[in-house]
NUMIPA-599594 format. One line per field, with one value per residue (C-alpha): x, y, z. Coordinates in steps of 0.2 Angstrom, whole numbers, plus 5000, padded with zeros to 4 digits. Each point is the difference from the previous one (the first is absolute). Layout:
// NUMIPA-599594
c1 <- c(X  ...)
c2 <- c(Y  ...)
c3 <- c(Z  ...)
//
This chain:
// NUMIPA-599594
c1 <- c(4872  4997  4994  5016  5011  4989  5003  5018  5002  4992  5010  5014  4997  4994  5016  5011  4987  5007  5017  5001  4992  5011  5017  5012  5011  4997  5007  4989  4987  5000  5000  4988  4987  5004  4996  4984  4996  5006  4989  4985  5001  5002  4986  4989  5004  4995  4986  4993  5007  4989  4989  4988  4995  5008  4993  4984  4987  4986  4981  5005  5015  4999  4980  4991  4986  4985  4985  4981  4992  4979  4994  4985  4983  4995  4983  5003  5008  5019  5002  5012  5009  4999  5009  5013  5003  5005  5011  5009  5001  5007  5012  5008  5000  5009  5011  5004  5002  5013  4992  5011  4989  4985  4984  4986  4983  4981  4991  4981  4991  5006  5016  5018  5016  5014  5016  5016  5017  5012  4989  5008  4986  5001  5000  4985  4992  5005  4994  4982  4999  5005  4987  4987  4999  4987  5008  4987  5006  4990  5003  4984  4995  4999  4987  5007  4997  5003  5003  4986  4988  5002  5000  4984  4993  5005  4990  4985  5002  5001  5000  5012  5000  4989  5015  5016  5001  5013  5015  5013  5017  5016  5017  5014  5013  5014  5003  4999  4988  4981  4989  4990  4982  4993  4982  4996  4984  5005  4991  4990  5003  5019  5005  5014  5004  5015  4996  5009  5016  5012  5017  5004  5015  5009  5012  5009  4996  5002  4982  5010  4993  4987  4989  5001  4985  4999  4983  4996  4995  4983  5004  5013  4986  4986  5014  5005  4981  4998  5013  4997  4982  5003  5016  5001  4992  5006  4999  4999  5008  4992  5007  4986  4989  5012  5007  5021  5000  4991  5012  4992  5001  5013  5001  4993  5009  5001  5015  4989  5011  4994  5009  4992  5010  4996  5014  5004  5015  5009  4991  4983  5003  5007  4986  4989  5006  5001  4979  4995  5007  4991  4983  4987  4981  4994  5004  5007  5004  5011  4993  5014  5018  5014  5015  5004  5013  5009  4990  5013  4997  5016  5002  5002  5013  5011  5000  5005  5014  5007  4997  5009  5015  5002  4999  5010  5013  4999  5003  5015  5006  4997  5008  5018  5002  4997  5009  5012  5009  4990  4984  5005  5000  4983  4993  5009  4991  4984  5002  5001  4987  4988  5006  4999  4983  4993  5010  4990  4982  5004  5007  4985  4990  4992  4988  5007  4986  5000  4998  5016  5009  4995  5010  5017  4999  5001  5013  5012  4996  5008  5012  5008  4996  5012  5012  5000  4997  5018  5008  4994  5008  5016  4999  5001  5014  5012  4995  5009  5016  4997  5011  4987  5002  4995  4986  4992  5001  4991  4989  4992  5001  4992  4985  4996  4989  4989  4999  4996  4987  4991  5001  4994  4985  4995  5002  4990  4984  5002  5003  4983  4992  5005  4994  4982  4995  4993  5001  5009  5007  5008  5007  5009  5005  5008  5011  5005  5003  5012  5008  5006  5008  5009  5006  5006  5010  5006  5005  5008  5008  5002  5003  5012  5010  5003  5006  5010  5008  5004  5007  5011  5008  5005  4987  4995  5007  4988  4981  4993  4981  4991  4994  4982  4992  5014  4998  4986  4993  4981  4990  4987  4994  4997  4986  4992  4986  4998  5003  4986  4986  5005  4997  4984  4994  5003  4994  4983  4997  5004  4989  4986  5000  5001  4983  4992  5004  4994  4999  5007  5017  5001  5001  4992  5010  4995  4982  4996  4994  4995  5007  4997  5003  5001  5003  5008  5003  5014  5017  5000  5015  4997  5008  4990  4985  5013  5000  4981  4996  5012  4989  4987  5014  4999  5016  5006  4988  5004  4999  5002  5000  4997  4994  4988  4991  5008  4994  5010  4993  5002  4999  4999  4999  4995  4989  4981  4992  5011  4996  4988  5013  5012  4991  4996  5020  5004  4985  5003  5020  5000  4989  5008  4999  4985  5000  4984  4997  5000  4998  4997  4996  5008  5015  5003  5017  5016  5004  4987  4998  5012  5015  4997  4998  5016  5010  4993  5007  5019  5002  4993  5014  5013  4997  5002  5016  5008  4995  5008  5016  5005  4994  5012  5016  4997  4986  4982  4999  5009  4987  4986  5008  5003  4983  4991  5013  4994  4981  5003  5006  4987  4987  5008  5002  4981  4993  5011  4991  4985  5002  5006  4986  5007  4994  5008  4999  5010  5014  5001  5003  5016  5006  4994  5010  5017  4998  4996  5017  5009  4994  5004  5019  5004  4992  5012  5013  5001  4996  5017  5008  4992  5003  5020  5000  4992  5011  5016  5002  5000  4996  4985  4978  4992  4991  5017  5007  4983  5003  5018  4997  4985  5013  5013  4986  4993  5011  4996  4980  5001  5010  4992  4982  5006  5006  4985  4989  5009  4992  4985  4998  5003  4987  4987  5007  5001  4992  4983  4983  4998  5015  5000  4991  5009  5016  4994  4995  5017  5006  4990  5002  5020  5000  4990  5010  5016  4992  4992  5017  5006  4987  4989  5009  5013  4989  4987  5016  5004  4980  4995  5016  4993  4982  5003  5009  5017  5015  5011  5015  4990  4999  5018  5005  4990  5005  5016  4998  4990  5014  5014  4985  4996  5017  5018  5010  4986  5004  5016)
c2 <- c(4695  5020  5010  5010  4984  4993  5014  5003  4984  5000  5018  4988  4988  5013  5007  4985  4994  5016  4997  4983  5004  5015  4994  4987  4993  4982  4997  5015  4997  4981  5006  5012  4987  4990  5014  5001  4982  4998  5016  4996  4985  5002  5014  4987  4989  5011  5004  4984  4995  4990  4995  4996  5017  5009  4991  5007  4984  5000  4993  4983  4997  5009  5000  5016  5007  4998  5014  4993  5018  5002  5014  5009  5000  5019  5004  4991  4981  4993  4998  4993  5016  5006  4983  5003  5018  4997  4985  5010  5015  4990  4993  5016  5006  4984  5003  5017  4992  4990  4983  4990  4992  4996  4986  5011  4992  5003  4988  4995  5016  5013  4996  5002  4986  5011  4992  5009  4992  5005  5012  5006  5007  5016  4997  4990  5016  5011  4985  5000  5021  4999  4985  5007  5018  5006  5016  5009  5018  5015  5018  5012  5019  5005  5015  5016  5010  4986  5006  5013  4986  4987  5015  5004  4982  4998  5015  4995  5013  4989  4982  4989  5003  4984  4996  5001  4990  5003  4990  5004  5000  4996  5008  4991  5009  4997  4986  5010  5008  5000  4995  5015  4997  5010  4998  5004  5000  4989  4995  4983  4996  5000  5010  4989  4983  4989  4990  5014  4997  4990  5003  5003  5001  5004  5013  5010  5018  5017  4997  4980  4982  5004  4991  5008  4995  5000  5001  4991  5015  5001  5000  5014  5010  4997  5006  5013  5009  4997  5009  5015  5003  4997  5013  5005  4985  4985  4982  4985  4987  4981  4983  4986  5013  5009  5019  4999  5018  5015  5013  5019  4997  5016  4997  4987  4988  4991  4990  4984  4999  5002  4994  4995  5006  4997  4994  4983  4989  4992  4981  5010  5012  4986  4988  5012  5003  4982  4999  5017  4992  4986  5003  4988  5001  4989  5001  4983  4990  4988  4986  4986  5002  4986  4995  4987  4987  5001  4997  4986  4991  4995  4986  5006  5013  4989  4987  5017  5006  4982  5001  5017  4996  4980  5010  5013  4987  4990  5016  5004  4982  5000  5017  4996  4982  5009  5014  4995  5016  5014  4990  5004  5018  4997  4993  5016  5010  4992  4999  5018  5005  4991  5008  5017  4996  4996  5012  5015  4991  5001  5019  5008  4988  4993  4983  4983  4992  4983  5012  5007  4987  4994  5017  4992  4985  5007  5012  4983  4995  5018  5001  4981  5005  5015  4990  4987  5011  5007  4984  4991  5016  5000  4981  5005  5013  4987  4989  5013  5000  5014  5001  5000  5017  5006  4987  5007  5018  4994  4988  5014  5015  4989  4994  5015  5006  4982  5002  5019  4999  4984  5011  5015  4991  4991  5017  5009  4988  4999  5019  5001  4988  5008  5017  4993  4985  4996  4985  4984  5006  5016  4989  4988  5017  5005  4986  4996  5020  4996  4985  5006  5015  4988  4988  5013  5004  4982  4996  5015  5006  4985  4986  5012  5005  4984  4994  5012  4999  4980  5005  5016  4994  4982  4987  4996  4995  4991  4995  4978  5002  4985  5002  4986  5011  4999  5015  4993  5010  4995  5010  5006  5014  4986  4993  5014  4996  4984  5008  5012  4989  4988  5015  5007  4982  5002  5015  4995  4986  5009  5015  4983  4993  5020  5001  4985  5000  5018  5007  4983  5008  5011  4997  5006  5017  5006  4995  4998  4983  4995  5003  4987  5002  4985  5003  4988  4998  4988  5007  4997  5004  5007  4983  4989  5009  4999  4982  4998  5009  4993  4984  5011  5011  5015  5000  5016  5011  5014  4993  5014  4996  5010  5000  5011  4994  4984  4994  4997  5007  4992  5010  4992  5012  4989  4999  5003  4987  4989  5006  4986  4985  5008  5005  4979  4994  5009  4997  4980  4997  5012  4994  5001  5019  5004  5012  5009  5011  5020  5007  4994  5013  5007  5013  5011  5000  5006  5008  5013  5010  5016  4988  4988  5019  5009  4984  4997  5020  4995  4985  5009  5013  4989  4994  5015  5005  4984  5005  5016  4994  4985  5010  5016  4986  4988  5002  5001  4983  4993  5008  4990  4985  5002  5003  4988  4988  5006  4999  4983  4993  5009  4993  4984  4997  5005  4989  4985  5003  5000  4984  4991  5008  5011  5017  5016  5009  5015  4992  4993  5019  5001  4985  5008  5014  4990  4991  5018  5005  4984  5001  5018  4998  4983  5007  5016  4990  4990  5018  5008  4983  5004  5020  4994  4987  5015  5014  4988  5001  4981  4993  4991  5002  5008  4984  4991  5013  4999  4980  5000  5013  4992  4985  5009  5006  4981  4995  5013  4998  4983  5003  5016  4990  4986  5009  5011  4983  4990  5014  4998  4980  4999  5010  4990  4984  5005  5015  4994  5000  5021  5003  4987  5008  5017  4991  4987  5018  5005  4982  5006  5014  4998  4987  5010  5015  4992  4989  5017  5011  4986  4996  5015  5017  5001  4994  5013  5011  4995  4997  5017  5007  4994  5001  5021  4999  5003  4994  4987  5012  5016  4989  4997  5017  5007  4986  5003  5019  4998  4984  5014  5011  4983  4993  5010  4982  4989  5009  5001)
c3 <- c(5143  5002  4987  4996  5004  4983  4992  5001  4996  4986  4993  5003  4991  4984  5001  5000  4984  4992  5005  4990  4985  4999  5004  4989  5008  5004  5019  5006  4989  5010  5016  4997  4993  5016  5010  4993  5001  5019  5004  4991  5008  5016  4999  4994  5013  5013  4991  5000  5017  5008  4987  5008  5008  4987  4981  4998  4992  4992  5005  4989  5009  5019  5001  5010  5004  4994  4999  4995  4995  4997  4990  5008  4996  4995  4993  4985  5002  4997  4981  4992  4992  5014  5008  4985  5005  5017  4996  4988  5014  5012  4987  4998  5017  5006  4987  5007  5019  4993  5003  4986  4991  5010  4998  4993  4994  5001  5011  4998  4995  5013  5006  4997  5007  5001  5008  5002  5004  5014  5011  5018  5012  4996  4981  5001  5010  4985  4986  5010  4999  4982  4996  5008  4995  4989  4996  4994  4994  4999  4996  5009  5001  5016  5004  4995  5017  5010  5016  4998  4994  5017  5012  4993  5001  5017  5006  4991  4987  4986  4993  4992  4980  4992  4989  5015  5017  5016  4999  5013  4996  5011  4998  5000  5010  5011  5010  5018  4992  5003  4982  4995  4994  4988  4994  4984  4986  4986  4983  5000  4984  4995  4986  4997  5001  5005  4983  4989  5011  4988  5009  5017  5012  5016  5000  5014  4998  5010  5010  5005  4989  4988  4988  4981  4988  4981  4993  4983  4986  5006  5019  4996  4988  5013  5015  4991  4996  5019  5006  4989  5003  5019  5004  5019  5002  5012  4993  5011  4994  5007  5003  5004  5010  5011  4993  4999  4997  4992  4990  4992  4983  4996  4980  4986  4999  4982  5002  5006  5016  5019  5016  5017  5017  5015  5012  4994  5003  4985  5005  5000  4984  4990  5004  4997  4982  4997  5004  4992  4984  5000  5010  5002  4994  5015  5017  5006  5017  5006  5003  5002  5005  5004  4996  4985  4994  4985  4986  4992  5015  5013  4992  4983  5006  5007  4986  4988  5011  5000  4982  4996  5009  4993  4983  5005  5006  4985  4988  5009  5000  4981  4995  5010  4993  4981  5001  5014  5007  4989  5006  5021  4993  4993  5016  5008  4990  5000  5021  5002  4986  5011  5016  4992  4993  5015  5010  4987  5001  5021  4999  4990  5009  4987  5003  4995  4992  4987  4986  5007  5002  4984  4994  5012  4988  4985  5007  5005  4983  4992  5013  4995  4979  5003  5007  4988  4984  5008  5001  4986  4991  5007  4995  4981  5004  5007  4987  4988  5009  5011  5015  5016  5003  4982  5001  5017  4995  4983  5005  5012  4987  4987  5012  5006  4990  5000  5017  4999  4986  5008  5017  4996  4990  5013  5013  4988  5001  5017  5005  4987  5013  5016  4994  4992  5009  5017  5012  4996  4982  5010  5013  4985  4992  5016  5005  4981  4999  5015  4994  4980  5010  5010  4985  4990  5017  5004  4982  4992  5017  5013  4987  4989  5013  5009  4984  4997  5019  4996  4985  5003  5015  4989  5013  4984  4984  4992  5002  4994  4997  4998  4980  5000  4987  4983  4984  4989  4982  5002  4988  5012  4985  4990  5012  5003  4991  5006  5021  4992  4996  5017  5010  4989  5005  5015  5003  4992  5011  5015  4993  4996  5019  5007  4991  5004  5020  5000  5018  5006  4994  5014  5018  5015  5000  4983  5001  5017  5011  5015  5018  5013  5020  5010  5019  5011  5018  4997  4994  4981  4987  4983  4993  5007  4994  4982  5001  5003  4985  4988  4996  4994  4988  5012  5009  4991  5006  5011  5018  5013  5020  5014  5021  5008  5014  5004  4984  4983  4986  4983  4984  4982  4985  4987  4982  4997  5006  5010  5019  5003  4993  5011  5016  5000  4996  5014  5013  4995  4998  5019  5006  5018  4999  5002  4984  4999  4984  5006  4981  4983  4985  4985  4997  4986  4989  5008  4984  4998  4985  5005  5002  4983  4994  5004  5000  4983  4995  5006  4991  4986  5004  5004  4982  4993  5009  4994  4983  4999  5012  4987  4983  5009  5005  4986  4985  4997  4995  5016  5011  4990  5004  5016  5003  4989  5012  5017  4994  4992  5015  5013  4991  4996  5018  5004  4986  5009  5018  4991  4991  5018  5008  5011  5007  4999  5015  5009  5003  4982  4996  5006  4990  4983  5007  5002  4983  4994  5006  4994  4984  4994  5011  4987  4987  5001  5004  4983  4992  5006  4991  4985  5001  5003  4985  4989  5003  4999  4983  4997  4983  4999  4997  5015  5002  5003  5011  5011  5001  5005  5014  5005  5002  5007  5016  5000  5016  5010  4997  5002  5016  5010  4995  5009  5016  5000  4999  5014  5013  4993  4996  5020  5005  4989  5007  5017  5004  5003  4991  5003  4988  4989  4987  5001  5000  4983  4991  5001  4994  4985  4997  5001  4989  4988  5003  4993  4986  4996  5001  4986  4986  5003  5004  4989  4985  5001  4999  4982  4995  5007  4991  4982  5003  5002  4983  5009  4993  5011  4995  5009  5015  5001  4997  5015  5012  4996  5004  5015  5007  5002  5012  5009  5003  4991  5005  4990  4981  5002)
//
């Protein structure tokens, strides 16, 4: 699909969204939302069509190419700053490249793994260029009669200046054209480094691509001293040895800006920015290169996909035997959010890694809690005696602001996420990013409108719903206490075995571990080498696979001190091939220190935004619970691995991440219930209120957490030992998440309320004011 063929369709489509929200009338407004849904998803069809070419996949999932880097010796040896330096360099410049979440670890004392998925030929020329590039920047004085200066030293007449050499300097020109080379007298010792350079980037300008820089304040001080004490003067300006150009300084120049020309194309300029921002100390070579199986293993990929669709299949079989007729239009909805989710990953060409796909399950599990907080709605409304028209039209009007609220919530953490954080948690904020956008779509425009199509053209008269779950008056407040003290238990023994294990908490990928090669001259598959290894408890390690040579080549990522047990499993249980061991010798954390760092800062943030988001839409105290919730049911769900002796490891990252999202969505949920019960006007205590509308939300919790577990509870049974413990922390943490909506949330409301010495009465009064902002249908 064309450039202008995308965007034209994408100014429709902004224009018939305009057209909807502003017209009335219910026939157009109809076939205006069936416009947009039959565009959108044909646009994503074609988007995605064929999937396999088309669906960019991570390293976990597609496998790629793998790089083995060695840092060089210089006058002083390979320390291990120095090693951190340049992990976290290439990090950033990989990043840049667009390599979707790549493999990145220290190996031994001076090398670096770096593997990146879903490399053409000529991308793999471009990642070897930006790998391997030291791009070391200096600025130099070049002697101020220069011309005068050599003419002399080629006659004899005088010598070159102790403190300058000759560097020759080619002109980029033309491409009939003949490179002219200049030679010219430059400075030894650079005047200014390529260390003060905090920004740079490729932009194109009147003299064609250029490279703008952006000194740090002392770089812009020190730039700016030079180029007013050396006026008329020309300034070379060097990348890794060679001269890119050499301007006459005509003014100083205190901004703390400079640009590089010289002829570049928009690949060249760009990549160039990309290295100049992230230089490294020590030159580096590449020592190793070869393509690489998935690291989930074959085996583990195909048992997940037969997984995710048994689940997926079983959801949709639930949700139209409940809800009958309305529960088709839920799986209608549900359909098409995940083609237009995976349409918008394929379109912005975004990688699809587990942590991403970690982000698609929690956004089937909001996609099916919008539908059923709709339904179980419209439930109450005919219960009334409302004819099914009135019902629809107020069952959606009434939910919309649950499903807004618990949206916009979870879009705020996850926008937070994209904007702070790097690697796998960027690639969870992406997809679920994504994925609200399209289930606010699918269930206030799709659903809505389909219903209101059945119903205005008389298909529909009335709606059975299967009713398992009857109206009860438990009185959760009332065992708040008791939920409290269970879950500071809980916690404590968690926080107990989380101290004694130690370092054995987490897994290869935060603290490092061994890497094993075997080769083999027999054909071998990663699970057979699964199997082999499962006796000895090893069989969810990282297992990659790949040829060179005629030989199969074996890779096992696994804990500190485990090479030796595995290197003999495998030799003995294969022993017919011939498996000789190639390499054995430690690697250093996938997570490095920048990453826990800035992923770290957007959780922090993401806090923070949910913090002032609930205390704007509902009240101070609301946004204390709903916070208290989500930590209580993070750490809860840590402190639970811990006791079963299990490891957290990367891809445990994005299930924190989905029970995260799960937790603030039901938490908010229950919130809008309570907001509704308090503005009402209905007699009663607060603490009553608060029970009866926890009550009123108790079907749909119990509901949306079962469909977002059946997904889930396949892939732990059968989607092989890689994923079952991602797929058991969600299991936790969703049965957490919704004992912690209940008992927890929605007391630290009411505690929090009187510990500030503020009335009940207060707290009704401003929730009542703030219901009208939130919702106009839900205080009336």
């Amino acid at each position: 699909m064309t450039p202008a063929l995308t965007f034209f369709i994408g100014l429709l489509l902004l224009v018939l969204f305009g057209w909807y929200f502003a017209t009335d009338q219910g026939t157009r407004k109809r076939l205006l939302a069936f416009t947009l849904m039959l565009l959108l998803v044909s646009f994503s069809v074609v988007t995605i069509w064929p999937p396999d070419k088309k669906i960019a996949l991570g390293l976990d999932i597609q496998g790629g190419t793998s790089f083995l880097i060695r840092l060089m010796k210089g006058e002083k040896d390979v320390t291990k700053a120095m090693l951190e330096q340049a992990v976290e360099v290439i990090r950033k410049r990989v990043d840049y490249f667009g390599g979707g979440e790549p493999v990145i670890s220290p190996v031994g004392n001076d090398r670096i793994l770096v593997q990146i998925p879903g490399l053409d030929t000529a991308k793999i020329q471009e990642a070897r260029d930006q790998l391997s590039r030291v791009a070391k920047l200096e600025f130099r004085l070049v002697y101020p009669d220069n011309g005068e200066r050599l003419r002399a030293i080629d006659a004899g007449q005088e010598v070159i200046p102790p403190e300058y050499r000759i560097e020759t300097y080619t002109l980029r020109t033309e491409e009939n054209e003949k490179p002219r080379v200049e030679r010219l007298l430059v400075k030894k010792k650079a005047d200014l480094g390529g260390d003060r350079v905090s920004e740079s980037h490729a932009y194109f300008g009147n003299e064609g691509w250029t490279v703008q820089l952006k000194f740090d304040s002392e770089g812009a001080k020190k730039f700016g001293q030079i180029t007013e004490q050396y006026k008329g003067h020309r300034f070379a300006i060097v990348l890794d040895g060679v001269i890119q150009s050499a301007p006459v300084i005509r003014d100083a120049i205190y901004g703390g800006d400079a640009i590089i020309t010289g002829k570049f194309d928009e690949k060249e300029a760009r990549g160039l920015a990309s290295v100049l921002e992230n230089p490294l100390q020590t030159p580096v070579s590449i020592e190793e290169e070869r393509s690489v199986s998935p690291t989930l293993g074959m085996d583990s990929i195909r048992a997940s996909i037969i997984a995710g669709l048994m689940g997926l299949a079983i959801t949709l079989v639930c949700v139209s035997i409940y809800y009958k007729l309305p529960g088709l239009v839920a799986n209608l909805a549900l359909i098409i959010n995940l083609i237009l989710l995976i349409g918008a990953l394929t379109m912005f060409r975004f990688v699809l890694t587990l942590p991403g796909i970690a982000g698609i399950i929690l956004t089937i599990g909001l996609s099916v809690d919008a539908s059923v907080l709709i339904y179980e709605r419209l439930r109450e409304e005919m219960a009334l005696g409302k004819s099914l028209k009135i019902a629809v039209q107020t069952a959606y009007e009434k939910a919309f602001s649950s499903i807004f609220d618990a949206n916009v919530t979870t879009l705020i953490t996850a926008a937070i996420l994209f904007w702070k954080a790097s690697g796998p948690v960027k690639g969870f904020a992406i997809s679920l990013t994504l994925g609200i956008l399209a289930s606010l779509f699918t269930a206030l425009i799709v659903g809505r409108n389909c219903f209101g199509w059945f119903v205005d053209t008389g298909r529909l008269k009335r709606i059975s719903m299967l009713h398992l779950i009857s109206s009860k008056n438990f009185n959760f407040l009332g065992k708040g206490l008791l939920a409290c003290m269970c879950s500071l238990a809980l916690i404590l023994a968690g926080a107990m075995a989380f101290y004694v294990r130690g370092d054995r908490n987490f897994g290869v990928d935060f603290r490092g571990g061994d890497l094993v090669t075997l080769s083999s001259t027999q054909p071998v598959t990663v699970g057979q080498v699964r199997d082999t290894l499962r006796p000895i408890h090893l069989d969810d390690s990282p297992i990659q696979q790949s040829q060179q040579g005629g030989k199969t080549y074996i890779t096992v990522r696994s804990p500190l001190n485990t090479s030796d047990k595995i290197e003999k499993q495998v030799v003995q249980a294969l022993p017919n091939a011939g498996f000789k061991v190639e390499r054995s010798e430690r690697v250093g954390a996938l997570v490095g220190g920048e990453l826990a760092k800035s992923s770290l800062v957007a959780l922090g943030l993401g806090i923070l935004g949910i913090l002032i988001y609930v205390t704007f839409r509902f009240e101070l105290s609301f946004a204390v619970g709903a916070i208290v919730a989500l930590v209580h049911d993070v750490v809860i769900t840590v402190g639970v691995f811990s006791l079963l002796g299990r490891e957290l490891t990367l891809t445990m990252v994005g299930a924190v991440l989905t029970i995260a999202g799960y937790s603030i969505n039901d938490t908010i949920v229950v919130y809008d219930r309570i907001r509704e019960g308090l503005a009402s006007g209905r007699r009663g205590t607060i603490e009553q209120i608060m029970n009866e509308s926890i009550n009123q939300t108790l079907s749909r919790t119990i509901l949306t957490s079962t469909v977002t577990l059946i997904p889930i509870l396949c892939l732990f049974l059968f989607g092989g030992a890689v994923l079952r413990d991602f797929s058991l922390a969600i299991i936790i943490g969703v049965a957490v998440g919704t004992y912690s909506s209940i008992f927890i949330a929605s007391p630290i409301v009411l505690w929090w309320t009187r510990a500030r010495g503020g009335s009940t009465t207060a707290l009704r009064r401003e929730i009542t004011q703030k219901a009208t902002a939130a919702n106009p249908y839900t205080a009336s």
